[in-house]
N, C-alpha and C positions, 0 to 999 in steps of 0.2 A: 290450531294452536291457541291457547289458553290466552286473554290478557295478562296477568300474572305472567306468564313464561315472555312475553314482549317486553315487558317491562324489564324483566330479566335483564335479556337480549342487550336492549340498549345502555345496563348497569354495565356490561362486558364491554360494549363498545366506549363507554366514554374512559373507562377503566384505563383503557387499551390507549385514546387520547390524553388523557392525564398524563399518563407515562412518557407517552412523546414528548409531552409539551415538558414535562419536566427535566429532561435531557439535552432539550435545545435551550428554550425560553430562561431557563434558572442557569444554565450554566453561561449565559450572555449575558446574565446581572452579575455575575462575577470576572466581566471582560478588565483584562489587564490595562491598571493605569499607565501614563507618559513618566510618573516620576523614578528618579531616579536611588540604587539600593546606599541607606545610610549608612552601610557595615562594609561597604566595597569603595575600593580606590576611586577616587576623585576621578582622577586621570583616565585608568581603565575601565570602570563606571561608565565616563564619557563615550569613550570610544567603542564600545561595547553596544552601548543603548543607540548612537546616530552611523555606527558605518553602514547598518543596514540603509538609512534612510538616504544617505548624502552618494552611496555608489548607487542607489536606485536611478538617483536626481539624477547621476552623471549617464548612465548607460541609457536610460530612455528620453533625456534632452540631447544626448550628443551623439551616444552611440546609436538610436535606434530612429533620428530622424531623417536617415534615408529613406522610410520608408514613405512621408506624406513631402510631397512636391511644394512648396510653397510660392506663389505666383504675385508680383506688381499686380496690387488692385482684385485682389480673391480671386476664387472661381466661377464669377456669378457677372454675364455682365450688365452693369451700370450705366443710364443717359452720364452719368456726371465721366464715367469713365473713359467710354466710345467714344465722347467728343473730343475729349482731350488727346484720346490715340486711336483713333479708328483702325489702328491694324495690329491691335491686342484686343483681339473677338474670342471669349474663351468660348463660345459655341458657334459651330460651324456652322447651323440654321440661322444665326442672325448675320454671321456673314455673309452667304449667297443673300440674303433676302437684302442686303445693303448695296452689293453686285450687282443684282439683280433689277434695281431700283426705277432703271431708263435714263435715259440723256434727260435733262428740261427742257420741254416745250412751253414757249410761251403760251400760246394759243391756247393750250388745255389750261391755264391758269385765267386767262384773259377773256375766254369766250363761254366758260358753262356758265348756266341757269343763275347760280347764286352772283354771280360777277354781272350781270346782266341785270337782275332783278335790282341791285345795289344802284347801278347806277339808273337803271330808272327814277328810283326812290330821288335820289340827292338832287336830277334832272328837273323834277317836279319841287323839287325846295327852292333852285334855282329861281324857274320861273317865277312864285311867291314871295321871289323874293326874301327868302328863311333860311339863305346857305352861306355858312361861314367857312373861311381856310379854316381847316383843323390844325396847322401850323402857326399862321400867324394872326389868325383869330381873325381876319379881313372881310371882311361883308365880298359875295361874292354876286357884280349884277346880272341881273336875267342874261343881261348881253354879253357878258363877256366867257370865256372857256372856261371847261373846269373838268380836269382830271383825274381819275383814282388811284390812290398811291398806296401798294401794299407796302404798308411801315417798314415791315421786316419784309423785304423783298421776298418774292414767291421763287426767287431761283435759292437762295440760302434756305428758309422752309424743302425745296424740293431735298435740296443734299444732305441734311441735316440728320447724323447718324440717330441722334434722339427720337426723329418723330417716325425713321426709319423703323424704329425699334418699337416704338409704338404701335406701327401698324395703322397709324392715321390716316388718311388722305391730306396730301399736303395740300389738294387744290381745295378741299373745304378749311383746313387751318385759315390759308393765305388769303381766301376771302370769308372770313369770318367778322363781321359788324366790328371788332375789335380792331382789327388788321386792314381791313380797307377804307378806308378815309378820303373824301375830297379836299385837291388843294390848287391850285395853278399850276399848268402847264411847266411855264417855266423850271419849277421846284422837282417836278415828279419826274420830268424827261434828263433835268442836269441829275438827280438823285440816282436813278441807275436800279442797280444791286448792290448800291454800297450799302453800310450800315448807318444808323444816322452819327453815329460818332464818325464814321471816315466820311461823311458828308460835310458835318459842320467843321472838321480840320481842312477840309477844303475850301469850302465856299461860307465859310463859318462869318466871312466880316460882311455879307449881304443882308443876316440878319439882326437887331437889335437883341439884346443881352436878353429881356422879357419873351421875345419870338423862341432865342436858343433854348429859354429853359421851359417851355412851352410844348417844343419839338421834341425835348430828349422826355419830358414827362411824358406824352403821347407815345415815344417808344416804348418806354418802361412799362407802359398799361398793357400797350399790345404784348409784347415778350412774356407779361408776367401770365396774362391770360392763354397764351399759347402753351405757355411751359406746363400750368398747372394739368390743361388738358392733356397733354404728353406723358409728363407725371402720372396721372389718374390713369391713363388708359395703360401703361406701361406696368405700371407697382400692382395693378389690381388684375393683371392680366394671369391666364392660366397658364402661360408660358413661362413668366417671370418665376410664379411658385414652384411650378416644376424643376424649372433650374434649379431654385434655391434648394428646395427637399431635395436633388439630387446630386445636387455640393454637398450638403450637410451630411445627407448620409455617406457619402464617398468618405470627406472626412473623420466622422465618428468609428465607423468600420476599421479606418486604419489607423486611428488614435485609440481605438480600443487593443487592436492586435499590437501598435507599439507598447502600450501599458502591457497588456499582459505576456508580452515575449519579455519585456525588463523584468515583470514577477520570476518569467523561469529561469533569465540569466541570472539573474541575484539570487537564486537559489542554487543555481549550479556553482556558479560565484562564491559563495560560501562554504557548500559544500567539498570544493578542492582546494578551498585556505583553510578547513579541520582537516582533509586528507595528510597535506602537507607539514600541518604539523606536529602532524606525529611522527615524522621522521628526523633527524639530528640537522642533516644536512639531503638539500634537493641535489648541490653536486655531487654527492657521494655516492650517489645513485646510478645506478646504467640508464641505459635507452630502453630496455625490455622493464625494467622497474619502474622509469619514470612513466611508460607511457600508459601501464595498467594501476598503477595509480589514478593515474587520470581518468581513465576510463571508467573505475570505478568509482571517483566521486563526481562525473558526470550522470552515470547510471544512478547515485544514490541522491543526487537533486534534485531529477527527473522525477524519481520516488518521491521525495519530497514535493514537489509540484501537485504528482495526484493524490497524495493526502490530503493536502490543502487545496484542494479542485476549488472548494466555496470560496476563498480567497482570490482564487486566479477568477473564476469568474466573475467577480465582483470587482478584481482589475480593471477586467476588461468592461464592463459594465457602465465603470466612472470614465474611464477615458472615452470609450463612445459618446458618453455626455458632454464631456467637454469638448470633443470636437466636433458635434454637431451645434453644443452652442455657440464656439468659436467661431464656426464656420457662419452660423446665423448674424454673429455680431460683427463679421469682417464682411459681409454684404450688406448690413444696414451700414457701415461704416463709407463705404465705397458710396453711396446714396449722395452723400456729400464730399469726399473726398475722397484720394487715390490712395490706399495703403501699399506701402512698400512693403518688398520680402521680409522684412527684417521684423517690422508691425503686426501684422500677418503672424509669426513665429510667436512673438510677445504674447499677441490676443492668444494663441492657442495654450504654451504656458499657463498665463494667467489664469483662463478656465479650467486648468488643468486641475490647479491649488484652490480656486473658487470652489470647486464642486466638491472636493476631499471637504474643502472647510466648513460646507454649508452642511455636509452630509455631516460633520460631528455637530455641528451649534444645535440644526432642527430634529436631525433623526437619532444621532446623537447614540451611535451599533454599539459601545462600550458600556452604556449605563453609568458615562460619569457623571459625579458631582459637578452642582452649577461652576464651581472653580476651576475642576479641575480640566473641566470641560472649555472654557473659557482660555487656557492655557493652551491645550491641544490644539485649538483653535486659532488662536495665535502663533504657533507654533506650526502649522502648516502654510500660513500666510505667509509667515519667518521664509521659510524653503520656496515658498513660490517668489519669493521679490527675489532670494538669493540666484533664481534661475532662470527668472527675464535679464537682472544684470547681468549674469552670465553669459546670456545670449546677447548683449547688447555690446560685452567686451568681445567675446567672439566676431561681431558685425564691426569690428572697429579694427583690430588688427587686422581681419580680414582684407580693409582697406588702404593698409598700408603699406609699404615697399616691401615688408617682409612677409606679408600676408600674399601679395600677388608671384611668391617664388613660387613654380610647378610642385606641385604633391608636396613637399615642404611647408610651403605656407598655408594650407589648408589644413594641415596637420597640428601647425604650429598654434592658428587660431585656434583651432577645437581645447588643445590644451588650455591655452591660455583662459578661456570661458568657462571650461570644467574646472581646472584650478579656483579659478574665481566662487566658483557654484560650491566647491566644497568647503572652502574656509568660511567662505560666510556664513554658511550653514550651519556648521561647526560652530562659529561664533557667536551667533543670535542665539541658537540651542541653548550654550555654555551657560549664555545670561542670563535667560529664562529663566533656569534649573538653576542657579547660585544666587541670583541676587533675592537679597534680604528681603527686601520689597517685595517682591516678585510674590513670595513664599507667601509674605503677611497676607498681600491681596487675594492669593485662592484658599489660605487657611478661613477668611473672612468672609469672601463668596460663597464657600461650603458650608459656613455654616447655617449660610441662608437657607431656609428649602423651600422650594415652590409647590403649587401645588401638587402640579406632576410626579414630584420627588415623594411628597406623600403618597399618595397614589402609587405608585411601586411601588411603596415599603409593604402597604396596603396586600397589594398582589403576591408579594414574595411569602406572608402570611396565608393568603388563600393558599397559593402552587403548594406548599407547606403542607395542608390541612386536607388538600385535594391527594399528594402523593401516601399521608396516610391512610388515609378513606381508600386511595386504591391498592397498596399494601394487602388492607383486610382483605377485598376485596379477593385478592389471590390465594388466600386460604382457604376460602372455600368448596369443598366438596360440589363440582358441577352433579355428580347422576344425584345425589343425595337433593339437592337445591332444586331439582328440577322433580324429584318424586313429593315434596315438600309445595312447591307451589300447584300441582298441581290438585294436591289434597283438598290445601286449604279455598283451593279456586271452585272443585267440587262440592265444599259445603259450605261457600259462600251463594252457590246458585241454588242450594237447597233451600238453605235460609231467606233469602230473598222469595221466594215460591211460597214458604209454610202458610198456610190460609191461616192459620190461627195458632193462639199462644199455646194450646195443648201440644198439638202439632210443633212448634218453634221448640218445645222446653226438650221435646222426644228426640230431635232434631239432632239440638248440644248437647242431649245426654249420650247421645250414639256419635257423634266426634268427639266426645271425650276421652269413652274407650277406643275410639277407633283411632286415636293420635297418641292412646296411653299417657295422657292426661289427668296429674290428680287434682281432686278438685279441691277449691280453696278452704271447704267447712273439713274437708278429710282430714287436710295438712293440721288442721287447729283440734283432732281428736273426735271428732263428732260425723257419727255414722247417716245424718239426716240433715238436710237444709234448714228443717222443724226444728230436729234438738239444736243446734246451732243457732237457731232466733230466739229457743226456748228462755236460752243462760243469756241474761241482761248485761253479765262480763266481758260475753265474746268477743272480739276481735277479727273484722275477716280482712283478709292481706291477699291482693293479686300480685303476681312475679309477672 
């Protein structure tokens, strides 16, 4: 195969890419704006442009959140969480392994190597004379006792669902150079397993005010150094991540399918309020009429649905985002604090609208203008606040006397939240789209353009200038283009060979006739190259 004919080859294939690109790419720079038609009612206008948006909000925040469980405190568990309720273990492995744990034995705290080694060390400061109560700061003499006080007692370390979870060894925590300390007999033996706060409420007037604040700062060093270790080994642990990637994904899976099951009911949704109104009256109707109605604008939504397949998949796509990052951020949240059901719901929401909104601000699938884009933007924000209050009125009558009636009041809340979800929606939309201001500010933003905006205008000229190039491109006679390159590829290797100009001239003179070529002195009357240099008038002209 010829270079020439390659070169072909790949004019066909990119041809063939132009076109695509031209069919997707250009027909997405003309994706439809948010604004609303100047030549249609106000009112139905309105209604027209947000019922799609405000029944979506309601059917996949109310109708479709049976499907993701929302649990006190996420699905991931937390030191901050397990301590607070040791028996809300959302996995069953750190359960047993909390069961599992053993009774406390002193001895195992009191007798290894590190607990031994310690008090060697302080033994020998003694005798030197170098050893102070770590409590009351008291010179401690060679002669007199001196015993080791694990600050945080080694039996709260042993039970301690945190370091449980950690996977620590409590007997290295509780003698850890931080946590074990010399002080007096007296102090360490009345001290116990209390905490030092239930110690100093007790025997708290033995010490001077300098001694107390002394002893609770010596606690707090110890604690914070224990914790940090607990923390590190727990957060950074393969265990921890595991859970988290397998929360996140659980949730995004099923925030994806609720997204994209609300695309097909709003689609079927729709499709049997056109069925219906093309009939006068729905009572007028029989049972055999009504029901094949329905039937078939359920079957023509469904149709609808795989038309717009890229739509539902991209449904489903954003909601997977958002509740995996929901799920991400209701486990760093739990880090510090317990999330209730209702918080949980919120964070998921919120992600919900975060991810629509960031995908138009950065990615921005419309191709709008800096305004109008800004607007959209807003405007998705609008609907996601309108649907955590939604959900937050929902969490509230839910709570109250009429909320807690059987199947009733569950019923009654959901309304009451959707109702809420849709007027606001409806309302903030309304504003958007009418207010004066509103209008000034994205006619003014649009007409700013960034770089970027150039830059597509830029492009929409290439795709332009690329789909004429591949127009031509399809006129062409393929056997014809391929006996043609082939020719010229023939006495392009002759001509590259010819040893010399006699040879080169004999060459062009035999592809001339042999391509039926006139030559340029012919075209201008002149039977020779010669009589053609001869006349000092001539003119030679290449096509």
């Amino acid at each position: 195969m010829s270079f020439s004919y390659i070169i072909f080859q790949e004019h066909i294939k990119l041809q063939k890419k132009v076109v695509g690109m031209s069919n997707t790419f250009v027909g997405q720079l003309d994706g439809a704006n948010f604004m609303l038609s100047p030549n249609e009612d106000m009112k139905e206008g309105l209604f027209k442009q947000y019922e799609r948006v405000i029944v979506k909000s309601i059917i996949t925040s109310f109708g479709l959140d049976f499907l993701i469980s929302d649990r006190n405190g996420g699905d991931v568990d937390t030191i901050h969480n397990i301590r607070n309720n040791p028996n809300d273990y959302k996995s069953e492995r750190n359960k047993q392994n909390y069961e599992n744990r053993g009774a406390y034995n002193s001895n195992e705290y009191h007798g290894n190597s590190q607990y031994i080694e310690t008090n060697r060390y302080y033994s020998n400061q003694k005798k030197n004379s170098n050893l102070y109560d770590s409590y009351t700061n008291k010179k401690i003499a060679p002669n007199e006792k001196m015993d080791l006080d694990h600050v945080v007692s080694a039996k709260e370390i042993h039970d301690d669902p945190g370091r449980v979870l950690s996977g620590l060894s409590g007997v290295e925590l509780a003698n850890s150079p931080e946590n074990l300390k010399p002080t007096n007999p007296h102090t360490n033996r009345q001290k116990k397993a209390d905490t030092m706060e239930d110690y100093l409420e007790k025997h708290g007037d033995e010490y001077t005010d300098k001694e107390k604040a002394r002893m609770r700062e010596t606690d707090k060093k110890a604690r914070s150094s224990i914790e940090a270790k607990i923390n590190k080994a727990y957060y950074t642990s393969p265990a921890f991540w595991q859970d988290s990637a397998i929360a996140a994904g659980k949730v995004g899976l099923k925030m994806g399918l609720r997204q994209a099951l609300g695309f097909v009911f709003v689609e079927i949704w729709f499709a049997i309020k056109e069925e219906f109104e093309k009939v006068n009256s729905v009572l007028s109707m029989d049972a055999s009429e009504f029901f094949n109605s329905l039937g078939n604008a359920v079957k023509r939504g469904i149709e609808n649905c795989k038309k717009k397949y890229k739509q539902l998949l991209e449904s489903f796509k954003d909601g997977a985002l958002a509740g995996i990052l929901s799920s991400l951020t209701t486990t760093l949240c739990n880090i510090f604090f317990t999330t209730g059901k209702n918080i949980v719901r919120i964070i998921r929401q919120a992600w919900t609208s975060i991810v629509e909104a960031l995908k138009i601000l950065f990615i921005n699938p419309d191709q709008l203008p800096f305004g109008d884009r800004m607007l959209a933007f807003t405007k998705v924000i609008a609907t996601g606040a309108s649907v955590v209050i939604g959900v937050l009125i929902n969490e509230a009558v839910a709570s109250t006397a009429l909320g807690q009636i059987p199947v009733v009041g569950e019923v009654v809340s959901v309304f009451c939240g959707a109702f809420v979800t849709g007027i606001m929606s409806c309302t903030l939309l309304y504003i958007l789209d009418t207010n004066p201001l509103v209008k000034k500010l994205v006619t003014m933003l649009n007409s700013f353009k960034s770089t970027y905006d150039i830059y597509m205008e830029r492009l929409r000229e290439e795709v332009a200038l690329l789909e004429e190039y591949a127009a031509k491109l399809m006129e062409i006679d393929l056997d014809s283009f391929k006996k043609e390159v082939k020719a010229f590829s023939s006495i392009s290797e002759e001509i590259s060979s010819a040893p010399n100009e006699l040879a080169l001239n004999n060459i062009l003179e035999n592809a001339y006739k042999k391509m039926g070529f006139q030559k340029p002195w012919e075209k201008a009357g002149f039977n020779s190259l010669d009589d053609f240099m001869d006349d000092m008038d001539a003119k030679l002209i290449f096509n």
